[in-house]
LUMFI-808352 format. One line per 3 residues: number of its first residue (from 1); their letters; for each residue z negated, x negated, y negated of C-alpha. Coordinates in nm, 3 decimals, m for minus. Example, Ala and Ser with C-alpha at 12.3 -4.5 7.8 and 13.67 -1.06 7.14 Angstrom:
# LUMFI-808352
1	AS	m0.780:m1.230:0.450  m0.714:m1.367:0.106
This chain:
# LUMFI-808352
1	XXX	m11.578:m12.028:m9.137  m11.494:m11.677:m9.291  m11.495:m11.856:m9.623
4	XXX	m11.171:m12.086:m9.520  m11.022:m11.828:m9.329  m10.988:m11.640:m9.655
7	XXX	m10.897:m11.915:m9.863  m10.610:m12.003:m9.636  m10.491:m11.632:m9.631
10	XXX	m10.474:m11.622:m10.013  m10.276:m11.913:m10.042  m10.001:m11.849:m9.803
13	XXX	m9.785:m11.591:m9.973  m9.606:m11.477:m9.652  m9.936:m11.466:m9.443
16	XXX	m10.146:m11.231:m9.767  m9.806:m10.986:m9.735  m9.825:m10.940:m9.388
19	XXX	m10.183:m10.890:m9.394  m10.127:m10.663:m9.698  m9.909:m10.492:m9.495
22	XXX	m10.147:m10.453:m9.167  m10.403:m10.300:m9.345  m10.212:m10.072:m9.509
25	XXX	m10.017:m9.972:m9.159  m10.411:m9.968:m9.002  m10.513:m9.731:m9.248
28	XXX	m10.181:m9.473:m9.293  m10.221:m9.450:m8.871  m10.603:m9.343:m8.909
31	XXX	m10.534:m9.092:m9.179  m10.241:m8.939:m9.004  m10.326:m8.997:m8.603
34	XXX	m10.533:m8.676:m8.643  m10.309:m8.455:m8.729  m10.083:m8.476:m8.397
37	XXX	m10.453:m8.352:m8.212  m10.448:m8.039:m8.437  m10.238:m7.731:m8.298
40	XXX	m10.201:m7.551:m8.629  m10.124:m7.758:m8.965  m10.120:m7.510:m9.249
């Protein structure tokens, strides 16, 4: 099932770009969502 899903992904352009573009928004909120908890950012 995976295997098809993935397949599928890669060979719509639009739907690889917008899941291109989820990960990377995933990953920049993860790496930066910490620093609003911190009080003192040198």
């Amino acid at each position: 099932m995976s295997e098809f899903f993935h397949r599928k992904l890669e060979r719509s352009a639009i739907g690889f770009v917008l899941a291109i573009i989820a990960a990377a928004s995933v990953g920049g909120i993860v790496e930066i969502a910490p620093l609003f908890t911190i009080d003192e950012n040198c």
